[in-house]
Backbone of each chain as ProteinMPNN parsed JSONL, in Angstrom:
{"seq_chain_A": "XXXXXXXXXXXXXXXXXXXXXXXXXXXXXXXXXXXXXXXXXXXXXXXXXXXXXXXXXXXXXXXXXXXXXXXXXXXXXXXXXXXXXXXXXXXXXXXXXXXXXXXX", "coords_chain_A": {"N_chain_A": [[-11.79, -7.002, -13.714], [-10.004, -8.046, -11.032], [-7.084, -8.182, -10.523], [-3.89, -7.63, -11.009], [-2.017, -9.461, -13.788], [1.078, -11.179, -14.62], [2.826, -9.448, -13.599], [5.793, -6.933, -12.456], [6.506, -5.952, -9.401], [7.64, -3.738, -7.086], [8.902, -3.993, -4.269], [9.495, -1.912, -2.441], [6.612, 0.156, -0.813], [5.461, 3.532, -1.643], [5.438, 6.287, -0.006], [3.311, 8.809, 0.86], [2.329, 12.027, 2.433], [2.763, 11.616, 5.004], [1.991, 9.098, 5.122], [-0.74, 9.3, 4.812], [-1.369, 8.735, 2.008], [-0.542, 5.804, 0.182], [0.951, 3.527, -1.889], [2.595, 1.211, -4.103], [4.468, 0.672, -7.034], [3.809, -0.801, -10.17], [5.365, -3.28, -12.874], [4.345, -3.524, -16.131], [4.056, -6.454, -17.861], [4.332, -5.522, -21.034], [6.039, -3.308, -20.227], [5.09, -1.423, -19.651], [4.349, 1.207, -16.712], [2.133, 1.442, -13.403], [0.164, 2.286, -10.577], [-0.536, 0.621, -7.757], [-3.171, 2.086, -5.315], [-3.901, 3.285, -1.907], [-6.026, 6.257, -0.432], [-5.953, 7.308, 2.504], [-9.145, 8.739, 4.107], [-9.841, 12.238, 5.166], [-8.239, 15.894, 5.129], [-8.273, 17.957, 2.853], [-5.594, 16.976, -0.275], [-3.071, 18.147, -2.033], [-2.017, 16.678, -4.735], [0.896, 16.595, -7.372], [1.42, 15.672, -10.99], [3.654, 14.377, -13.053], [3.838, 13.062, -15.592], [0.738, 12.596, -17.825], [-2.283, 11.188, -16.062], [-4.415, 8.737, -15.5], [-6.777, 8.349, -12.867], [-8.197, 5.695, -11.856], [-10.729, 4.781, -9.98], [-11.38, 2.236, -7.511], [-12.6, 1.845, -5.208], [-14.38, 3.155, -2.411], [-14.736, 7.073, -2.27], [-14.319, 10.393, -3.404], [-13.778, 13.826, -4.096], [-12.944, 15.958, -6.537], [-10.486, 17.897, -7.319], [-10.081, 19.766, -10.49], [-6.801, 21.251, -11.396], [-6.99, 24.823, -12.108], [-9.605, 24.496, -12.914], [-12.788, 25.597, -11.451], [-14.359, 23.95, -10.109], [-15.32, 21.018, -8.222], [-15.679, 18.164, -8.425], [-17.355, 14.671, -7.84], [-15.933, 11.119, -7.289], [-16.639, 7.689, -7.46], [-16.189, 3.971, -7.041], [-15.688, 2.346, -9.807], [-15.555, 4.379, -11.518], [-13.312, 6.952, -13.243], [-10.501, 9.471, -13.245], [-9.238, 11.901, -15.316], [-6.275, 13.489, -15.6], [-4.124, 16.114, -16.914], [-0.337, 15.691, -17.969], [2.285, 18.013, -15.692], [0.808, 19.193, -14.616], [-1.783, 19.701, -11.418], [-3.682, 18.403, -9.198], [-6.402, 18.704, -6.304], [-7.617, 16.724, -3.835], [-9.693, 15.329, -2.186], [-10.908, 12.694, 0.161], [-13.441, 10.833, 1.01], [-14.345, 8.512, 1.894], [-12.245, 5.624, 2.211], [-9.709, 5.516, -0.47], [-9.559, 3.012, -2.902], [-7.126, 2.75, -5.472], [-6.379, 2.422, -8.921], [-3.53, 4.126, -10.617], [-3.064, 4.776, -13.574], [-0.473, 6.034, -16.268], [0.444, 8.28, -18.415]], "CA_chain_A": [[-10.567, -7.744, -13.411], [-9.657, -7.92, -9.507], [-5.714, -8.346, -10.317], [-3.021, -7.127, -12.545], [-1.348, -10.878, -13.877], [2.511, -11.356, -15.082], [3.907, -7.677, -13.591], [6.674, -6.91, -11.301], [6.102, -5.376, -7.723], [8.609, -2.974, -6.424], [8.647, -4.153, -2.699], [9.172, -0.735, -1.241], [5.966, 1.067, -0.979], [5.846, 4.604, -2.078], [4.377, 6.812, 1.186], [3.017, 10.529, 0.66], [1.734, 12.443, 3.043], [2.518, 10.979, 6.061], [1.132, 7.916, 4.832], [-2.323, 9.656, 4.148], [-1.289, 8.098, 0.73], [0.45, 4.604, -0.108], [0.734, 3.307, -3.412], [2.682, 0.001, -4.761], [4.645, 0.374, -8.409], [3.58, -1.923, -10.485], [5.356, -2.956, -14.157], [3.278, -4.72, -16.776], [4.797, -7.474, -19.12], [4.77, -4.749, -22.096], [6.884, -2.445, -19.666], [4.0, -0.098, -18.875], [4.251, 1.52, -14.748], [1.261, 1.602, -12.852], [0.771, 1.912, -9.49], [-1.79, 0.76, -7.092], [-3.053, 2.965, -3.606], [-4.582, 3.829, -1.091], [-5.65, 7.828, -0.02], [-7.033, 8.015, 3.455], [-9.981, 10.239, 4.557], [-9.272, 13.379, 5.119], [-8.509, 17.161, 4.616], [-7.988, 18.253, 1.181], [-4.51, 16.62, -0.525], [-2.716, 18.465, -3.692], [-0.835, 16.225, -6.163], [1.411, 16.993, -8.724], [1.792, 15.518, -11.94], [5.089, 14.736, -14.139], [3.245, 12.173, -16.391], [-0.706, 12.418, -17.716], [-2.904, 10.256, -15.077], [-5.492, 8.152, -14.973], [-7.105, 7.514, -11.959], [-9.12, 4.149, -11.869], [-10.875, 4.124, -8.504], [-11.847, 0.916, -7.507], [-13.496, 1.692, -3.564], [-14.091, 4.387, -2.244], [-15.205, 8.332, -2.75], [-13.457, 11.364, -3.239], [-13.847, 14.815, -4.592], [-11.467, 16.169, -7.246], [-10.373, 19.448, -8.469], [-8.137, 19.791, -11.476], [-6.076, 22.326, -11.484], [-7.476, 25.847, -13.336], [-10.764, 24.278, -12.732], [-13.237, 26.406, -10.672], [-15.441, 23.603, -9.449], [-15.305, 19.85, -7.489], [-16.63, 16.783, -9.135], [-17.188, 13.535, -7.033], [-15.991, 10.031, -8.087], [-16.722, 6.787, -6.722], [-16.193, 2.698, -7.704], [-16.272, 2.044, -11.4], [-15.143, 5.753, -12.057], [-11.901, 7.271, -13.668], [-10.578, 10.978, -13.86], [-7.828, 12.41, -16.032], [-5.093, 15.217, -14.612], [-3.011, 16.191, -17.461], [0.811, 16.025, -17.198], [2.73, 18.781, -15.543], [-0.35, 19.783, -13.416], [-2.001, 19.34, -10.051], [-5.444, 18.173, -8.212], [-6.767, 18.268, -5.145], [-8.522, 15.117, -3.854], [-10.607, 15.217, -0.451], [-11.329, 11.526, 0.405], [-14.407, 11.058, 1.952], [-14.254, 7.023, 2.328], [-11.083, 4.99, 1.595], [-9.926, 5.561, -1.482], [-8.577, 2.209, -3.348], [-7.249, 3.27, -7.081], [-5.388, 2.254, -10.294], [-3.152, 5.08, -11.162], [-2.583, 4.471, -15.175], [0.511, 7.102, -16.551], [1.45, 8.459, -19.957]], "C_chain_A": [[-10.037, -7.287, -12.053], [-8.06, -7.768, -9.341], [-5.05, -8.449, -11.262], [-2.018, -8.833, -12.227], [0.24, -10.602, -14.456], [3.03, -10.333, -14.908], [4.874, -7.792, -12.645], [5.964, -5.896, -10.647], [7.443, -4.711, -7.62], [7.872, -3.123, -4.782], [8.853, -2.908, -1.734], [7.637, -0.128, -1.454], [6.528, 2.673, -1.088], [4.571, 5.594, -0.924], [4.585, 8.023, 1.121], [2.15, 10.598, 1.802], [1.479, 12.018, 4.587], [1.953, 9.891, 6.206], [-0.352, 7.797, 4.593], [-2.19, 8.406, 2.699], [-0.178, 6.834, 0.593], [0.625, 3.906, -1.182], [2.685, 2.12, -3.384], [3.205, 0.365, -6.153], [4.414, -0.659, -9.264], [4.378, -1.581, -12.112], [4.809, -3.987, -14.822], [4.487, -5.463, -17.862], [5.594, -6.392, -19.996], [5.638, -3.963, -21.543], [6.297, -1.342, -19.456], [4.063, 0.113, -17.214], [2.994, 2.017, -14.906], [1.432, 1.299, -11.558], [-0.453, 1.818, -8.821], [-1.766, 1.43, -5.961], [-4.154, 2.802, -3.005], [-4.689, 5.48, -0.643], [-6.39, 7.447, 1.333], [-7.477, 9.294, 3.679], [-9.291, 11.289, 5.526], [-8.934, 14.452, 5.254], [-7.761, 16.746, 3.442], [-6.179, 17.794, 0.99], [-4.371, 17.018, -2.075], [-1.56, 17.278, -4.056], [-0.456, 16.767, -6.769], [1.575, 15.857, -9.693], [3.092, 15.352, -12.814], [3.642, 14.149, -15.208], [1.737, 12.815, -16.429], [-0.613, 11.122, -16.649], [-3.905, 9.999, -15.013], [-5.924, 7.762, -13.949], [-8.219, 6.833, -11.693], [-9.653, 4.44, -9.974], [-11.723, 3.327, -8.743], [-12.94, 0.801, -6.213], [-13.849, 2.824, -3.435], [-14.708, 5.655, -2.509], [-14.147, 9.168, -2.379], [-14.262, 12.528, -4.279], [-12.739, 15.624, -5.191], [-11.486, 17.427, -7.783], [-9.237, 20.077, -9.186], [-7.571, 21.622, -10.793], [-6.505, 23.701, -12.707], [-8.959, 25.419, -13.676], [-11.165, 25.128, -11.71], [-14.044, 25.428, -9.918], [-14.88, 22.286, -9.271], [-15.859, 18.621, -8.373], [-16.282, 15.505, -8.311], [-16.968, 12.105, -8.127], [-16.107, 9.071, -6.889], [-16.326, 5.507, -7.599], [-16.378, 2.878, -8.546], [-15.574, 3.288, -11.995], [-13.708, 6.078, -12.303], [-12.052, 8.904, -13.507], [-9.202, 11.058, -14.31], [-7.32, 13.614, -15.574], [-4.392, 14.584, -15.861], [-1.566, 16.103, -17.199], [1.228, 17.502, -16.838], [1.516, 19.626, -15.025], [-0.221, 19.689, -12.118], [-3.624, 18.996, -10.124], [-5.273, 18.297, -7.047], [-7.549, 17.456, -4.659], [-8.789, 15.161, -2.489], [-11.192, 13.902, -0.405], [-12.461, 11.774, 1.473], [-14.343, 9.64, 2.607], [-12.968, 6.434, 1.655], [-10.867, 4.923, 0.316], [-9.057, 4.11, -2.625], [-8.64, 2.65, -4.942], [-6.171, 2.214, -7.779], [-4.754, 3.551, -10.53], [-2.189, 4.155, -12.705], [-1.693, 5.867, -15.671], [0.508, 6.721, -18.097], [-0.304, 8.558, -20.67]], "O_chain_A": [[-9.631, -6.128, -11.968], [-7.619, -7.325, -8.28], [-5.303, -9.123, -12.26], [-1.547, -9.275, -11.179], [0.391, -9.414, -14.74], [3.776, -9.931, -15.8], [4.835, -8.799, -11.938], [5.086, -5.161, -11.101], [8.381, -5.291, -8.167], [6.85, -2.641, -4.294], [8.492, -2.864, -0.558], [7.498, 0.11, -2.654], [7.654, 3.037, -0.749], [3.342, 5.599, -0.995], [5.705, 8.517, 1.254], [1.412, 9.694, 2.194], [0.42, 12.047, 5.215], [1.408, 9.582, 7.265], [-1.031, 6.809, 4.313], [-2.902, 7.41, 2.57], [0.992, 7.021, 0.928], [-0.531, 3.484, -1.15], [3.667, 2.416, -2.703], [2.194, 0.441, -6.852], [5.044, -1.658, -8.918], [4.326, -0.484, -12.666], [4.722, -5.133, -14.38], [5.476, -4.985, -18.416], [6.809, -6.196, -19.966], [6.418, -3.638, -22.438], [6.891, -0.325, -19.098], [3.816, -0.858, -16.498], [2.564, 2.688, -15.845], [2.271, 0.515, -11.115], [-1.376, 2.602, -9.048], [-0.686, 1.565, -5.387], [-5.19, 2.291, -3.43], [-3.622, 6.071, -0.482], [-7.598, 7.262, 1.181], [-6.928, 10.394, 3.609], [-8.432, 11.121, 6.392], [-9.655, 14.579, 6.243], [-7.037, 15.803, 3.123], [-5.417, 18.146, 1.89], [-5.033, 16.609, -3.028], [-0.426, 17.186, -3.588], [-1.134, 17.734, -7.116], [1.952, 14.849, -9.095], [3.537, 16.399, -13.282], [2.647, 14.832, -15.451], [1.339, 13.448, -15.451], [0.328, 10.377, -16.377], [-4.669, 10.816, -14.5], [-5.58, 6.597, -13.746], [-9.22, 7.423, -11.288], [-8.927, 4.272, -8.994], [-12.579, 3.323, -9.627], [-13.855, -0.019, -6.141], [-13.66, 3.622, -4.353], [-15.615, 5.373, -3.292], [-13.311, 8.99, -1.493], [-15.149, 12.212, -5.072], [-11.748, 15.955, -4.541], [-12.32, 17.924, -8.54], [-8.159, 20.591, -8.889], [-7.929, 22.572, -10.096], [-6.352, 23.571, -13.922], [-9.513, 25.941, -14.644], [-10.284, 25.552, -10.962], [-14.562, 25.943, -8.927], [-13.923, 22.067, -10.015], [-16.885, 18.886, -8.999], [-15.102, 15.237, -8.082], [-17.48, 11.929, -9.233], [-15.834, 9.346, -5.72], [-16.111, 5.721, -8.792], [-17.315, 3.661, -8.703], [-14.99, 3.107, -13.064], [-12.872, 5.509, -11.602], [-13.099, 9.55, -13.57], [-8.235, 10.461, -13.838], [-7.968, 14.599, -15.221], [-4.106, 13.405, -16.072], [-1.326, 16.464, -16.047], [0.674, 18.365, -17.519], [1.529, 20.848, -15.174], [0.853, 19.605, -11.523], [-4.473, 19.313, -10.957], [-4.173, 18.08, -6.54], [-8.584, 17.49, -5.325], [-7.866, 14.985, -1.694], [-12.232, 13.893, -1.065], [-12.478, 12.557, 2.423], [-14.288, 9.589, 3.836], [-12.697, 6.821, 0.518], [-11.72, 4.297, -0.314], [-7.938, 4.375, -3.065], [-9.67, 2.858, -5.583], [-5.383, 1.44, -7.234], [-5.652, 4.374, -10.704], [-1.238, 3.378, -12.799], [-2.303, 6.908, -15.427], [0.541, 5.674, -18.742], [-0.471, 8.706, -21.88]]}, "seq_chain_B": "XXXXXXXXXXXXXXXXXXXXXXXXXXXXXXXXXXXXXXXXXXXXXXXXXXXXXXXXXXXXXXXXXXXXXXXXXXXXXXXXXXXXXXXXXXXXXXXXXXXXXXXX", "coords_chain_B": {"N_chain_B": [[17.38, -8.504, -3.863], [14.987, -6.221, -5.482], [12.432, -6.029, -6.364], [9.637, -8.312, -7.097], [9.07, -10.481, -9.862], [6.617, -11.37, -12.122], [4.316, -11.826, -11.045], [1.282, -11.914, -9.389], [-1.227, -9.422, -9.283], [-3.647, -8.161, -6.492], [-5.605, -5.477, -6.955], [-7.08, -3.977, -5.26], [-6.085, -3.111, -2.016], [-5.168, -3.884, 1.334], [-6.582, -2.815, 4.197], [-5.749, -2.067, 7.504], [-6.393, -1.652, 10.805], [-7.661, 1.396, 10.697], [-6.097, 2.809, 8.294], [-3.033, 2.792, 9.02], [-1.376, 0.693, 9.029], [-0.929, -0.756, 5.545], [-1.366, -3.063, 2.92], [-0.966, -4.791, 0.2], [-1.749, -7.821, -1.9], [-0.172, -10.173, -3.036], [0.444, -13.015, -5.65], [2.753, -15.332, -6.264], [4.204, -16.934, -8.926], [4.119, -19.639, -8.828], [2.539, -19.952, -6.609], [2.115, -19.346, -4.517], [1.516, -17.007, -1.883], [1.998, -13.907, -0.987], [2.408, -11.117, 0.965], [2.942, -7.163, 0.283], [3.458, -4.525, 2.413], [2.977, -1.553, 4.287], [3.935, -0.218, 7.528], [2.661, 1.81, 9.643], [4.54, 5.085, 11.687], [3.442, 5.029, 15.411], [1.375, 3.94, 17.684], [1.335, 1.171, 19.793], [0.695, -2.066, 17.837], [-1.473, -4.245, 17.613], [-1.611, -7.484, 15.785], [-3.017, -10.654, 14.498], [-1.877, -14.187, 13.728], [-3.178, -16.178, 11.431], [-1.749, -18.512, 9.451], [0.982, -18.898, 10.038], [3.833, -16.574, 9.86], [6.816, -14.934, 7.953], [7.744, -11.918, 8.895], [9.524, -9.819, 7.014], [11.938, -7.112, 6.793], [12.215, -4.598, 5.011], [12.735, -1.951, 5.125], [13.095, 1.066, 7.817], [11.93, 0.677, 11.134], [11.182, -0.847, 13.943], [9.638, -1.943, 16.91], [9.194, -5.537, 18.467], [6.866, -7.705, 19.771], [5.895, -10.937, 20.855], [3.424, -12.987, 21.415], [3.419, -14.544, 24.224], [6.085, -14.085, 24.814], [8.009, -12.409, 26.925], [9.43, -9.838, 26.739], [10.266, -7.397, 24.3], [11.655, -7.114, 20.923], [14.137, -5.513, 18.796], [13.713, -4.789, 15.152], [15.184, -3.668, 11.967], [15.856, -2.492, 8.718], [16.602, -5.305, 6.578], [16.48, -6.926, 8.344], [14.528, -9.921, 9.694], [11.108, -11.075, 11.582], [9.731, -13.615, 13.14], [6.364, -15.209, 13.135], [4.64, -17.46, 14.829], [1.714, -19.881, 13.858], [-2.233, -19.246, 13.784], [-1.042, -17.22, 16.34], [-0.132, -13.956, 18.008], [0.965, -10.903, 17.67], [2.423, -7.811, 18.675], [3.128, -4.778, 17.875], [5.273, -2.008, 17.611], [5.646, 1.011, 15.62], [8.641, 2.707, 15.177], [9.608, 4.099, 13.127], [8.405, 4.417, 9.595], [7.651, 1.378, 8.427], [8.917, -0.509, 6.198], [7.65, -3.587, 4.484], [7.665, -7.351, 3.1], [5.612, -9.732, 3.744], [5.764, -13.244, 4.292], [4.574, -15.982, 3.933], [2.939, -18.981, 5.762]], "CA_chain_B": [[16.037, -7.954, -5.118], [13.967, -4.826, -5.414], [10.902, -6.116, -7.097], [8.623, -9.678, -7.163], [8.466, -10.569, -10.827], [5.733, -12.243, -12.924], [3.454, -12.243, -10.098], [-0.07, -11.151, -10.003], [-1.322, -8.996, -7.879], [-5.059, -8.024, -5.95], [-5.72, -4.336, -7.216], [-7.657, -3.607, -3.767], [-5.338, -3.06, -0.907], [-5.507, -4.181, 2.803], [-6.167, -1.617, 4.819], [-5.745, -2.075, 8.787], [-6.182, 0.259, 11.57], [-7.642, 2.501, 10.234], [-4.669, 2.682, 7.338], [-2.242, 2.566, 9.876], [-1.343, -0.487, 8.037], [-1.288, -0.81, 4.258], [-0.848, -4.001, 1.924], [-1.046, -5.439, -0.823], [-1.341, -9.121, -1.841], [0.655, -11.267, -4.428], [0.358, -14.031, -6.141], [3.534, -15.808, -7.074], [4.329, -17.764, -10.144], [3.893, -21.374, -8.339], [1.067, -20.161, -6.307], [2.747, -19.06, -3.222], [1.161, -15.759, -1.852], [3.108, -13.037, 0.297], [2.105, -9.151, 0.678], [3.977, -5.73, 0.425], [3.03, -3.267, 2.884], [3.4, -0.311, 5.063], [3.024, 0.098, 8.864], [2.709, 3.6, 9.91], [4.399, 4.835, 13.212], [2.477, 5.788, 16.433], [0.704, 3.489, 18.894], [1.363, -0.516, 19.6], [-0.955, -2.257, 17.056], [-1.587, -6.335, 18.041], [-1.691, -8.599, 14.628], [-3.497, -11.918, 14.892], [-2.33, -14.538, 12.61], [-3.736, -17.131, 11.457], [-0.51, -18.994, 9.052], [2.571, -18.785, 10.519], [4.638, -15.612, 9.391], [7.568, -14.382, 8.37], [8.197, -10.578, 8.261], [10.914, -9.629, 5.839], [11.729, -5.824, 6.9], [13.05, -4.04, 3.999], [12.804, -0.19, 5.974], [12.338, 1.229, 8.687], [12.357, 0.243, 12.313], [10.098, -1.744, 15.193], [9.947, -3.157, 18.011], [8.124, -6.683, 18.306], [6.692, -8.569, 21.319], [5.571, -11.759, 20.074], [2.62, -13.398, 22.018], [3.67, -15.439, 25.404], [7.563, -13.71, 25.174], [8.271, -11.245, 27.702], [10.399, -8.914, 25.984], [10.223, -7.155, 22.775], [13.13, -6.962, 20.472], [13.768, -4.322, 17.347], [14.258, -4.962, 14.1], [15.286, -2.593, 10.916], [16.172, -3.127, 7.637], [17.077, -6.314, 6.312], [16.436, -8.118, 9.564], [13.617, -10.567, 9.776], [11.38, -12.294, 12.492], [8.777, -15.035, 12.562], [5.673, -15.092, 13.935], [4.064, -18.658, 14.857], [0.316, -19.637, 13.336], [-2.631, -19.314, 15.363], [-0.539, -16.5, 17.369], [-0.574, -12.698, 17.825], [2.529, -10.35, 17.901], [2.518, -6.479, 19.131], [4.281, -4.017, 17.117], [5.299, -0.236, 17.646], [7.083, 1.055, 14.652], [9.3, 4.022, 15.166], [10.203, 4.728, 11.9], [7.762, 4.027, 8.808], [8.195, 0.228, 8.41], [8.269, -1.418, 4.729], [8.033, -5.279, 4.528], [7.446, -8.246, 2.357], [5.084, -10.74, 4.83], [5.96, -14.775, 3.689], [2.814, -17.119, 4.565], [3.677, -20.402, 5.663]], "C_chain_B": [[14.988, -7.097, -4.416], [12.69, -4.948, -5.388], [10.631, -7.95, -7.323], [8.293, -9.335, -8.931], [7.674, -11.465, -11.229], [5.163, -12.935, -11.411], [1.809, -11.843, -10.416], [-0.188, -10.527, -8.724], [-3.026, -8.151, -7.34], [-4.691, -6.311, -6.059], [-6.326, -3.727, -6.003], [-6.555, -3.861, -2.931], [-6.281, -3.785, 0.215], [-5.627, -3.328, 3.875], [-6.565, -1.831, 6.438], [-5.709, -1.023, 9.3], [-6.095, 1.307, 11.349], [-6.801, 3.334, 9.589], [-3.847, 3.149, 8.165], [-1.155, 1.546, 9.538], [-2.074, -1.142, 6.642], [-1.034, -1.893, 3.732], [-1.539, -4.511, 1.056], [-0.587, -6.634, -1.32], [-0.967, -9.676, -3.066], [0.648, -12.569, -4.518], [1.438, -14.912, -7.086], [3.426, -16.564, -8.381], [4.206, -19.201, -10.016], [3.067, -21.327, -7.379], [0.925, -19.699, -4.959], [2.076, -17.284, -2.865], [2.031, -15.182, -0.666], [2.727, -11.593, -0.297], [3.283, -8.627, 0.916], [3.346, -4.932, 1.264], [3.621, -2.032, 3.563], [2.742, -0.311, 6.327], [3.44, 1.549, 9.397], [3.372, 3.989, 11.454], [3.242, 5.674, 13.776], [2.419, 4.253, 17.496], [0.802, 1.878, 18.363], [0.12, -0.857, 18.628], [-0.617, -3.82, 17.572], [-2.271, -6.967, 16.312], [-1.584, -9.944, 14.871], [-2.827, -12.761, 13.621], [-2.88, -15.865, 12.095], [-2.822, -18.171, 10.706], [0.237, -18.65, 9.95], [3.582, -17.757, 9.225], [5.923, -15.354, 9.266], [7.815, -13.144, 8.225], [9.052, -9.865, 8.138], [11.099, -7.586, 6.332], [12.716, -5.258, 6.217], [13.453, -2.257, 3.909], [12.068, 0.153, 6.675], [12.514, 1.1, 10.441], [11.128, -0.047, 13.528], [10.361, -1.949, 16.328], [8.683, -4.634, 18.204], [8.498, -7.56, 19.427], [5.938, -9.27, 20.303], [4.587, -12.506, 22.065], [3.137, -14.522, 23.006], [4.987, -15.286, 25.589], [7.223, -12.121, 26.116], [9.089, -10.11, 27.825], [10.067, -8.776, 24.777], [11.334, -7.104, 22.496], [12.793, -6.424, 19.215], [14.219, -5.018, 15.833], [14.219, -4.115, 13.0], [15.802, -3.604, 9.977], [16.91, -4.055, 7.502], [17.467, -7.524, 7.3], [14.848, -8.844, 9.116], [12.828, -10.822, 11.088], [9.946, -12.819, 12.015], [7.71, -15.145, 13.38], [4.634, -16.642, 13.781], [2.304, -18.803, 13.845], [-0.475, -19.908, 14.462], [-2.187, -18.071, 16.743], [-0.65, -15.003, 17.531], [0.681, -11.954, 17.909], [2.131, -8.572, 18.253], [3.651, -6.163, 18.609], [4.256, -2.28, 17.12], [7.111, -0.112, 16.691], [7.069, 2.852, 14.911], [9.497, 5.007, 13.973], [9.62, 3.53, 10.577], [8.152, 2.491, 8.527], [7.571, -0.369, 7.025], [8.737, -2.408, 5.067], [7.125, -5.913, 3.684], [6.668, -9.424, 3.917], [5.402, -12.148, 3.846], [4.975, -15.343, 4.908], [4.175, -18.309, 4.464], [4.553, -21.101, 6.021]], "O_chain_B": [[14.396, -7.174, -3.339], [11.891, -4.307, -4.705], [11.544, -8.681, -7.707], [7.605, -8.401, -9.342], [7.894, -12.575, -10.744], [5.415, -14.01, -10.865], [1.324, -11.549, -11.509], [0.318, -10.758, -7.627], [-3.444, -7.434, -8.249], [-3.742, -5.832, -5.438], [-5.809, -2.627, -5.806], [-5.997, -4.941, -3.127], [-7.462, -4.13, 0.178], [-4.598, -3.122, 4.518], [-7.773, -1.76, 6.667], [-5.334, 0.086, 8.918], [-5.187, 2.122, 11.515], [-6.61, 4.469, 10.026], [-3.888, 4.376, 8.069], [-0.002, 1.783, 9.899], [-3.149, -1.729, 6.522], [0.128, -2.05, 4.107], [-2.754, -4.672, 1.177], [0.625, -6.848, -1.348], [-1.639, -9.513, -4.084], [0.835, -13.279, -3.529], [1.222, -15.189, -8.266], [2.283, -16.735, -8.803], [4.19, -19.928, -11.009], [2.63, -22.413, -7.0], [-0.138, -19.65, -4.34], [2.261, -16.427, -3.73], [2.571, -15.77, 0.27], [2.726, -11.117, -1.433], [4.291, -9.098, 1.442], [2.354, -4.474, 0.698], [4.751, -1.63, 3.287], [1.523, -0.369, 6.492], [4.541, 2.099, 9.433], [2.912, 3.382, 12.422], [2.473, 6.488, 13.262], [3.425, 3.683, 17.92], [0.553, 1.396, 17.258], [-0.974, -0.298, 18.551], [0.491, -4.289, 17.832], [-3.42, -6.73, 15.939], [-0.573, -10.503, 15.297], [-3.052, -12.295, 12.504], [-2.833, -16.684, 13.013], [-2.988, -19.202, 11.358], [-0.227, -17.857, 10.769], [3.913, -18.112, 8.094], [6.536, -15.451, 10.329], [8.276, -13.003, 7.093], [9.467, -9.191, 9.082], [10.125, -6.888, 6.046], [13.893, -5.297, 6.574], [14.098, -1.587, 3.103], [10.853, -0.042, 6.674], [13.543, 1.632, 10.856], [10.266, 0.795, 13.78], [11.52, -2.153, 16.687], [7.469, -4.518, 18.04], [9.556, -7.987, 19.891], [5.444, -8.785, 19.285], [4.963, -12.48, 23.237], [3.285, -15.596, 22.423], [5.484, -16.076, 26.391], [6.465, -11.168, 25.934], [9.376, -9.535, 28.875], [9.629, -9.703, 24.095], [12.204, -7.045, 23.364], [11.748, -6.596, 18.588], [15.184, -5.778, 15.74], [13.095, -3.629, 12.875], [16.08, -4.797, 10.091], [17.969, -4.014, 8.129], [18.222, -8.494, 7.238], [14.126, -8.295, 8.283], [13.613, -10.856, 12.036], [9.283, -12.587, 11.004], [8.036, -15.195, 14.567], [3.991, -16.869, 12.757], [1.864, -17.823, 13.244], [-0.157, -20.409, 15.541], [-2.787, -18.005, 17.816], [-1.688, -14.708, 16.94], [1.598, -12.658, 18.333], [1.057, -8.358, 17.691], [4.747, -6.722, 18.654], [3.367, -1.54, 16.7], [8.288, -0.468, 16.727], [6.228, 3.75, 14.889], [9.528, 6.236, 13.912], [10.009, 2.371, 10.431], [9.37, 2.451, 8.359], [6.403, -0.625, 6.732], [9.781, -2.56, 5.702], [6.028, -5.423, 3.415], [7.331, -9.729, 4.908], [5.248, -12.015, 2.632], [4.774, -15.194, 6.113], [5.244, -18.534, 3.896], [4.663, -22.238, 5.561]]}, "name": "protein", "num_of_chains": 2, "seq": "XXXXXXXXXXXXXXXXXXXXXXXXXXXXXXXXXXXXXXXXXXXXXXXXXXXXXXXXXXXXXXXXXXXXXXXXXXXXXXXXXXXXXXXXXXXXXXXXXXXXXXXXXXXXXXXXXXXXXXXXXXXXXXXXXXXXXXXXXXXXXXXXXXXXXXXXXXXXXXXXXXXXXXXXXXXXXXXXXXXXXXXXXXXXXXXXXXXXXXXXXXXXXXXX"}
């Protein structure tokens, strides 16, 4: 599915990192937030966490490392990774990263 | 209004100049499309377009030379301007610039 149908848009974007990162709120019918982004390539970028997180990437590559993890794992198109709430990752984009971030 | 409801919207971003420029495209409820994005500051960027534009600036701050005017002029939040079809416009944003683009 190329496009989330019947949600609201919050017209401000939401810009981290100097705009390394840009991301879109999105709410669904049922009243679920999601938000779509972009990460540009890179050096290494930590997130935090309130909420669990799914991240859906849709383009793209990156390298992720939870938090209290010792080691890297790469994702690309088609791929998801989970960050618990009240964590962190670090995410090194290697090629544009377009995602789904799914919460809760 | 904050937020575009009961729209749909293209889960892949737009990503210009080398994300320099971010958006994301929508799909109204009668069929009408218009993006959300982000232009990053730094260095004049030139945007070709091919509709006739208007760009809604909801934060932020610019300046915009519009193709065959000999002066630029600024605009910040909750100003507008209009960019012909077919035409090109030059834009150096000072200060992170969010906007709603209207096709048409």
């Amino acid at each position: 599915m190329e496009q989330f149908d019947n949600v609201s848009v919050i017209k401000k974007a939401n810009v981290y990192f100097d705009g390394r990162c840009v991301s879109h709120s999105l709410i669904l019918a049922d009243g679920v937030r999601k938000s779509v982004g972009v990460i540009l390539p890179g050096a290494t970028l930590t997130f935090n966490t309130g909420a669990p997180e799914i991240m859906e990437v849709l383009a793209g590559q990156c390298s992720v490392q939870l938090k209290g993890e010792s080691t890297a794992q790469n994702y690309g198109a088609g791929q998801s990774f989970s960050v618990p709430g009240d964590s962190a990752f670090d995410i090194t984009v290697t090629d544009t990263l377009h995602y789904v971030c799914h919460f809760g």
